[in-house]
Structure formats: C-alpha cells, structure tokens
N, C-alpha and C positions, 0 to 999 in steps of 0.2 A: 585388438589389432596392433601389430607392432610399429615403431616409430619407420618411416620411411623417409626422416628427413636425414638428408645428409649434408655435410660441411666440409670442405677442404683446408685446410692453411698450412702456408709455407713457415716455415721458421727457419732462420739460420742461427746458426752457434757459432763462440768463437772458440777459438783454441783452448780446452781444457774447462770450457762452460757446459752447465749441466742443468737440466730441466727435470722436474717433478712434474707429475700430473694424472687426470685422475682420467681414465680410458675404461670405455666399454670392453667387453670380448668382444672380436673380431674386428676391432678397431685397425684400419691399417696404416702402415706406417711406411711411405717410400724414402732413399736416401737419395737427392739428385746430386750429390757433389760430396766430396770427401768419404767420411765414414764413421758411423756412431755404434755405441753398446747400448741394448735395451734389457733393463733388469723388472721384471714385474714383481709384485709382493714376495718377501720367502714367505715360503712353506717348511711345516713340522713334518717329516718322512722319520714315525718309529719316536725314537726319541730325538732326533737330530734337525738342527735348522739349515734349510738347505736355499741356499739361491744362488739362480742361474742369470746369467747374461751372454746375450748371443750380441756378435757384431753383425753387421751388417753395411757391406760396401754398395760404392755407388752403384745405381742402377735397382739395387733390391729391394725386396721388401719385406718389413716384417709384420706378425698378425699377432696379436692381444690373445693369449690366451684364455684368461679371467678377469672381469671384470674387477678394478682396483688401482691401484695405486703403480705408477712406475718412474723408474727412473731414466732418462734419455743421458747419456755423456756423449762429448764430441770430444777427444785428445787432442784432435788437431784440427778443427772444424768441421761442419758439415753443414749441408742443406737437407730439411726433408719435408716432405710433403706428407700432410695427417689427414687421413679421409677418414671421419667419425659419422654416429649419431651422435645426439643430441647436445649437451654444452659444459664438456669435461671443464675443468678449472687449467690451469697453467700457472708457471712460478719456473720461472727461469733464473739463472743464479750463477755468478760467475766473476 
C-alpha cells in the first residue's frame, strides 16, 4: 500500500541561496513570493548530458518529475511551500 503521509514546509531563500535535496516524483513544489529555478538529476539523451531547469514565478507550481536529487536556486529570493511524502533530506547553502 503506498505511503499516504504527507508533509508540508515552507522554506524561504535568500538572494542567490540555493538548496539541494532529495524529492520524491510528484513531490510538489508551490512558489508564494518571489521566484525560484528547479533543476532535477541530468540525464544521459544518446550520448549527451542534458539538464533542464524550469523557473517558476510566484503563485506556481512545480512537480518532481523522478524521484532523486534537485537543485532549488532563489536569484533574488523566494518563498515556497514543499508538499511531499515521506522525509526527503534538505541542505540549504548560501
């Protein structure tokens, strides 16, 4: 049966601080204040390393595509609110 628990927390960033951490898929991510880039693991496409990051302004939200490793930046700060399962790690750094 799958995990059914969930957790919210808010995190705020400061100007050009950036958070690691370790999300489930469909982990989601809302932004209340400013605006952040969310990079999840690269991937190998062919022979090539490829990684993406999407921004994501206030109001939005973003969704974990694979479970793994991401990276959260704020350039200028942000607020966001992280609705998960179970008890990802965090390491924020700035």
């Amino acid at each position: 049966m799958p995990d059914q628990t969930q957790s919210a927390t808010r995190t705020r960033l400061r100007s050009g601080q950036t958070m690691h951490l370790y999300a489930r898929a469909d982990t989601r991510f809302v932004v209340t204040k400013g605006q952040a880039r969310f990079a999840e693991a690269p991937l190998w496409l062919c022979d090539q390393f490829l990684r993406q990051s999407i921004r994501v302004r206030d109001g939005e939200c973003y969704v974990v595509q694979s479970t793994g490793w991401i990276l959260v930046e704020a350039p200028d700060g942000a607020e966001i609110i992280c609705n998960r399962s179970g008890h990802p790690g965090l390491h924020a750094s700035g």
